[in-house]
N, C-alpha and C positions, 0 to 999 in steps of 0.2 A: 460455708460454701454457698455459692448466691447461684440459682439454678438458671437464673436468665442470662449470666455472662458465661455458660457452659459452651464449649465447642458442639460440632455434631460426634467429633471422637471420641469426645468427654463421657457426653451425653449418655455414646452407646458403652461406656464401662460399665454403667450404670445397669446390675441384674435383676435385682431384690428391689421386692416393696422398700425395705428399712433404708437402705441408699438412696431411696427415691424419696423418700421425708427427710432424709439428714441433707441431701441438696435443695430441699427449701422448694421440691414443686409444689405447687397449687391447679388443684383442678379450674379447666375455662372451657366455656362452650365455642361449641365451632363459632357463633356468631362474634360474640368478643373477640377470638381470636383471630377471624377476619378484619374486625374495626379495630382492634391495636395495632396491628401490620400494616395498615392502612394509615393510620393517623401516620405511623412511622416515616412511611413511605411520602407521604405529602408532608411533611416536613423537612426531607432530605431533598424535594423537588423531583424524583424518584417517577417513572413510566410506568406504570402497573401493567398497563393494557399496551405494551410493545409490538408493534407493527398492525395495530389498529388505527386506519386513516379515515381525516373527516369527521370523526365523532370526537374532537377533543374539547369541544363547547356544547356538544349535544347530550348524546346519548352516554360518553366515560362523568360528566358530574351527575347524571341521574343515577348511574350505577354506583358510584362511591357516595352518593346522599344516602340510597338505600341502606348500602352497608352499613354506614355510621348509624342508621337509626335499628341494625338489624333487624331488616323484612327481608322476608322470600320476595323473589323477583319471577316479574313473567317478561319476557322479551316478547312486544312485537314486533313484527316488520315482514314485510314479503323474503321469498328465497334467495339466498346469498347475498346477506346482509349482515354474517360474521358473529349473529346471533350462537350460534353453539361453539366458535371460537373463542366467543368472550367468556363464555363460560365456563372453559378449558382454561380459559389462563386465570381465573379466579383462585388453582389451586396455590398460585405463586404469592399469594395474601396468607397464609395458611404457615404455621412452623413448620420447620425443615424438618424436625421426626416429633413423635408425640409418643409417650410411653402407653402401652396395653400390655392385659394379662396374658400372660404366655396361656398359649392354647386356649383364648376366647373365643368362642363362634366369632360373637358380634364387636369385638375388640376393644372392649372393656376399659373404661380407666381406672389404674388401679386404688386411685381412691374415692371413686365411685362406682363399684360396681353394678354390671344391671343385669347380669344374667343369672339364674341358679348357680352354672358349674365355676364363674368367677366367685359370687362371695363365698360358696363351699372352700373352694380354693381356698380363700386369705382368710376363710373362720380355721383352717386346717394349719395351717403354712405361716400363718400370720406375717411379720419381717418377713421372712424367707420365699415370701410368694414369689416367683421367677417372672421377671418384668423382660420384656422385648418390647422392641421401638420399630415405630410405624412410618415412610416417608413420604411426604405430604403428594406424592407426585399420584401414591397409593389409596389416597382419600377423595378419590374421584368415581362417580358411576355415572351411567349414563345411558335412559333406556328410548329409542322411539315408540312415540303410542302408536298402536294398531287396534284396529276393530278385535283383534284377539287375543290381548292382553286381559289375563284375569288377576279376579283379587289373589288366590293364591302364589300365580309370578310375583306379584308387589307387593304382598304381607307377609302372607304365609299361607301355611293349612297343615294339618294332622298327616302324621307320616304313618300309614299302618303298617307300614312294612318294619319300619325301626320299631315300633311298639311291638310285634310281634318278636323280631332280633332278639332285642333287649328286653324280651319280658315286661313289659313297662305296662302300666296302668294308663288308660286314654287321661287320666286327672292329671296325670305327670307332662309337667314342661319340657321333658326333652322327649318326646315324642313329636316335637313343633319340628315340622321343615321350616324355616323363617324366607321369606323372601330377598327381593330386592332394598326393599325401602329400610328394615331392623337390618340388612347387613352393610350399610350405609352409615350408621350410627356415627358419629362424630367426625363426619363425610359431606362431601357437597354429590347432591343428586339432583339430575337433571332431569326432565323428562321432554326429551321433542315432541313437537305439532300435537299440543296437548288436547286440541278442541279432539284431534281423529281418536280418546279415547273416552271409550263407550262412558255415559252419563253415571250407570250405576257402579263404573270401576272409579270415575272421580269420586262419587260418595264416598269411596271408601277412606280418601283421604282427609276427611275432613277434621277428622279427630286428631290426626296425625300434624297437622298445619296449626291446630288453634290450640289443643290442651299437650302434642307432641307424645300421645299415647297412642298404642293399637290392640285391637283387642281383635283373636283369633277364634272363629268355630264356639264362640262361649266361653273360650277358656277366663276364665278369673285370671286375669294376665296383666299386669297393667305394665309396659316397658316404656319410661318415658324417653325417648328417642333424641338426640340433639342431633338434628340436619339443616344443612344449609339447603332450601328448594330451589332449584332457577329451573321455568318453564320455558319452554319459545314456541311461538302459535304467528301463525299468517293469518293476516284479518280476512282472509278469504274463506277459512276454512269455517268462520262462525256464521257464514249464510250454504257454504256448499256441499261442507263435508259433514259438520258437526257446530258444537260450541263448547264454550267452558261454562259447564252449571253455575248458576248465579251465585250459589252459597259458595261454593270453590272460588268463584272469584273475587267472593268479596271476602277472603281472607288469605288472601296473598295480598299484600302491603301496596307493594309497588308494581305499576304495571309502564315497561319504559319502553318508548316508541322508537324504532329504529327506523334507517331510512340510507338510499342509495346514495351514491358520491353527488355532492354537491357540484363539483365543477371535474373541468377536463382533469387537470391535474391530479388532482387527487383519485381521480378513476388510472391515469397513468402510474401513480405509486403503486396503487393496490397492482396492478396487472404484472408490475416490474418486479415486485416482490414475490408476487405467487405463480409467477411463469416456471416452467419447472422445461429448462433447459440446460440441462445437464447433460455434459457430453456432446452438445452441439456445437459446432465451430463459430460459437458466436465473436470471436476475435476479425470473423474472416467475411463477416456479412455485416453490412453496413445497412442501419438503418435510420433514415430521415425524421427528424421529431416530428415531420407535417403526418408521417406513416404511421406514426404512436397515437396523436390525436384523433386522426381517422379510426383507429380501434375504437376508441372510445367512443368516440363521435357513433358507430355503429348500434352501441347499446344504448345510446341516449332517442339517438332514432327510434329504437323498438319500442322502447316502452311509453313515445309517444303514437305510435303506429296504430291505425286503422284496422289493421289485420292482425294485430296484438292484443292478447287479454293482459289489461292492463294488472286486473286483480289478480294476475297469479303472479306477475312481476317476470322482470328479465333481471337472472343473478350474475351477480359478478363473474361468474366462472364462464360467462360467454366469450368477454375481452380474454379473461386468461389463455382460453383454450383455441380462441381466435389468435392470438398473438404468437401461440405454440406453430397452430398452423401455419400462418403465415412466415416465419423463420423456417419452418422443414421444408416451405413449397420453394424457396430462396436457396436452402440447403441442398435440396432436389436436383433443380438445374443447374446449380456449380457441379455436383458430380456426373451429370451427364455432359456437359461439354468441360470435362476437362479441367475445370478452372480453377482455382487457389483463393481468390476472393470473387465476391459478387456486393451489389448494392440492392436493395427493395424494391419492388417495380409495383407499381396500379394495380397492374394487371396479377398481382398475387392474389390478390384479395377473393381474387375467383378458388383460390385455395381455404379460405377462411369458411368458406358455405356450407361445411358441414359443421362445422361448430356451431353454427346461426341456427340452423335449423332442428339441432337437438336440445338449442335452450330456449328455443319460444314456446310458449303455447296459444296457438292461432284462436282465435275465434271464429265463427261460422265463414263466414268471408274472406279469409285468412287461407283458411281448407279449401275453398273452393276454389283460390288461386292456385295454392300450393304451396308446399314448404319453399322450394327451389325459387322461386318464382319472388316469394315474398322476401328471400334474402339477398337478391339481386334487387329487388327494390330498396332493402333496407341500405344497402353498399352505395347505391346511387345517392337516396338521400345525403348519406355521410357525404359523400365527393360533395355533392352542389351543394352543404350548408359547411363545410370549410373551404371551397374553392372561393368565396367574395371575402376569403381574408388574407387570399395573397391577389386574387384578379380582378376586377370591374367586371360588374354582371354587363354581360353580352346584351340581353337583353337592355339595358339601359342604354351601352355605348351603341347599340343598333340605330337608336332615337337621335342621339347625340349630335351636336352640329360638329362636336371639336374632333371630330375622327374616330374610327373605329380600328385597333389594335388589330382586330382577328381576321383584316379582309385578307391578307392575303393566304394564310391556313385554310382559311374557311375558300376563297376564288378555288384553288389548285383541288379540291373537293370535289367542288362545283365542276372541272370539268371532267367530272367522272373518274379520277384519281381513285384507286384506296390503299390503306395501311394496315396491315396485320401485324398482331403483336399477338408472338406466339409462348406459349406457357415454356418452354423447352429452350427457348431462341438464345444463344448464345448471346456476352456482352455486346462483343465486336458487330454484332447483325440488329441488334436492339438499339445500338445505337446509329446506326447508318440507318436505317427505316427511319426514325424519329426525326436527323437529319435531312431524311428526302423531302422533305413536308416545306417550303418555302416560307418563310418568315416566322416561323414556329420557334426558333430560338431567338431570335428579337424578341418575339413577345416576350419570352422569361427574361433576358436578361435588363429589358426596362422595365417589369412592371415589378419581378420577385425583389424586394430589396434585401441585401445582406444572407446572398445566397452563397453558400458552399460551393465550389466548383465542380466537386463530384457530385452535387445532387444537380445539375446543369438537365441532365437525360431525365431525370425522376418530375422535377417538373414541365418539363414538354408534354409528358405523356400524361402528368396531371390536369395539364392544358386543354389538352384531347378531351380526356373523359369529362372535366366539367363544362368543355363547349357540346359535349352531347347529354348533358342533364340540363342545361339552356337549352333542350332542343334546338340549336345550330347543326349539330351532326347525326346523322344513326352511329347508334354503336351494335353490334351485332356479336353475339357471344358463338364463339364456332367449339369444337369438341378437341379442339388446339389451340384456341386462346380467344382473342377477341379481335375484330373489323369495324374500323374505322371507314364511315365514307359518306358520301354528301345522303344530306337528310332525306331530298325531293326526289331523287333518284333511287333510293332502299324502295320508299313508297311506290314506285311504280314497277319494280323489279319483285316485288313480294305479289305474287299470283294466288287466287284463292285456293290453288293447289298445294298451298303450301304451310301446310297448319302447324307442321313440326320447327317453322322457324321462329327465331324467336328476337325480338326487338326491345331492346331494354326498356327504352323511353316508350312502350307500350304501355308499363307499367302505370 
């Protein structure tokens, strides 16, 4: 019987020690067992890390270099950067079940045993030791460090309560509560934001990383442990929070850099994928890819932003959550007027602001604007750094000899016109407003090329908002939507009585 071409049905027939030698297993440490899974897998041309984007030349051959030379890995990178997702799916490297001794604390193989009550076992039972199978989805932990994590939680410590039970001598081993890390044993453990864990709880690991022993309370214990370790730490936390002790880190192997989507794209897969719209009529709401970029475009602003700490990073789960938003704020006003389909509007985006403002973390100057404040700047930036890739900066064609596109939007402005575009406003009225505007669809339709018909309305009013991040127009955000109207006229209508109004391009 050749025990590597066993099924997993096979496998679990499989009860006794004695069956489990006559199918030809052989003990392997979780590390081999990840780098022959691995080698497999990259020979079959095979995904390991499925539905991880943007790391497919970066950060996935750092991670399967590691494996093949089997080291512990510490992930860095700022927050949500899919650092403890990777981690998760490391257990798909891993066999589908692994046999253990039936009834092992620490789940035993059974032809290595490593606890007292497993080799008792099989010096007792010998063949007939009762074998149970493990599946790999089960060989996963996963703990975040806190300032309050002790060695006890992660090793162990002395049970008095069970020595007293069980009459047990404190010299006896099974008076050991064992912790996190010996009940992990031929398990991948992970330990998040490892700097936030106190210096003298990292010591304790040290033994456990280099010789893969732990020794409890004195006890003469030695359990030599086989764990896969994966850390994840934000360079921020080793000037803010904490660090990782020097010896800890210089025996973990590899230490592999993570990092945010490199272009729009690949910020748009990630968002498509982890949007979690389920149940919403996404059949029935139409959205513009210029409306997907701008997501994006949003978080690429932040974390270049002025009022952004950079070193704690903007995570991906901003766009995701931003995206969410923005489809219920779309979903919102179809069920209030009535309607059966709708399209994405600009003016959503004023629904996306509380996503913004619970995934940044400001800096001093940041706070003293405001949350609110700073993610209607961050929205602006978005519009005016993708509006010059459908329009001619304003600002340029203002200079221009060969004519300027916006006079006649921008004239009908000028003679004290305005446009409201209301959060609520039906299709039929969103678009007759957008239409009242004088040469406002000229514009889109010379300058958009290879426009959609139905997004006709979606760039007029993109037109809008980036003629008012050009400073051409005021935009004015009202507690129903947004105002449109000439720039030189807000300016003199805005009275020093009037400190609750608010002017975008203030920002």
């Amino acid at each position: 019987m050749d025990y590597q071409k066993l099924t997993p049905q096979e496998l679990r027939q499989i009860k006794t020690l004695g069956q489990l030698k006559a199918a030809g297993y052989q003990s392997k440490t979780i590390k081999e067992e990840l780098r022959d899974n691995l080698i497999l897998k990259i020979k079959r041309k095979e995904n390991v890390f499925e539905g991880i984007w943007g790391f497919e030349d970066t950060v996935i051959p750092d991670i399967e270099r590691a494996i093949l030379s089997r080291h512990n890995i510490n992930l860095l990178g700022l927050r949500g950067q899919a650092k403890t997702r990777i981690a998760r799916m490391m257990t798909q490297l891993l066999d589908e079940y692994v046999p253990v001794v039936f009834g092992a604390e620490l789940n035993d193989d059974p032809l290595e045993p490593l606890t007292t009550f497993a080799k008792e076992l099989i010096d007792e039972k010998g063949d007939n030791t009762p074998v149970s199978w493990w599946h790999r989805d089960d060989r996963y932990t996963e703990k975040l460090a806190t300032p309050d994590v002790s060695v006890a939680d992660l090793i162990g410590d002395v049970d008095p309560i069970k020595a007293a039970t069980m009459k047990l001598s404190y010299n006896d081993e099974r008076v050991i509560h064992y912790g996190l890390v010996p009940r992990s044993h031929r398990s991948i453990f992970v330990i998040n934001e490892l700097p936030d864990l106190q210096a003298r709880i990292q010591v304790a690991l040290f033994n456990i990383l280099q010789e893969g022993d732990i020794q409890i309370r004195g006890f003469k214990l030695r359990l030599p442990l086989d764990i896969q370790f994966v850390f994840t730490a934000n360079p921020e936390d080793y000037t803010n929070r904490g660090s990782i002790v020097t010896p800890l880190k210089d025996r973990i192997e590899s230490q592999i850099i993570t990092h945010y989507p490199k272009s729009i794209e690949i910020g748009r897969r990630i968002t498509a994928q982890e949007s979690n719209l389920k149940g919403k009529p996404v059949d029935n709401i139409y959205v513009p890819e210029l409306m997907k970029d701008l997501i994006e475009q949003i978080a690429i602003e932040a974390r270049g932003s002025e009022f952004v700490d950079e070193k704690s990073g903007v995570s991906a789960r901003l766009t995701i959550s931003a995206y969410e938003n923005l489809i219920s704020a779309a979903e919102r006003r179809m069920y209030m007027n009535g309607e059966s389909n709708t399209i994405i509007r600009i003016a959503d985006l004023i629904g996306v602001i509380p996503a913004i403002t619970g995934k940044v973390e400001l800096v001093y100057e940041g706070e003293q604007e405001g949350a609110g404040l700073v993610a209607y700047n961050l929205i602006g930036k978005a519009i005016r750094s993708q509006f010059v890739n459908y329009f001619p900066s304003p600002e340029q064609k203002k200079k221009s000899k060969e004519g300027n596109p916006y006079v006649l939007p921008l004239a009908w402005f000028g003679e004290g016109n305005e446009l409201d575009i209301l959060a609520s406003q039906g299709d039929k009225d969103y678009k007759a407003a957008l239409h009242s505007v004088p040469g406002l669809e000229e514009v889109v339709m010379q300058l958009v090329k290879d426009m959609p018909e139905k997004e006709k309305e979606f760039f007029m009013e993109f037109a809008l908002h980036g003629l008012a991040e050009f400073s051409q127009l005021s935009k004015k955000v009202l507690d129903t939507g947004l105002q449109f109207k000439d720039l030189f006229s807000s300016m003199f209508d805005m009275g020093p009585g009037d400190p609750d109004d608010f002017e975008e391009d203030d920002l």
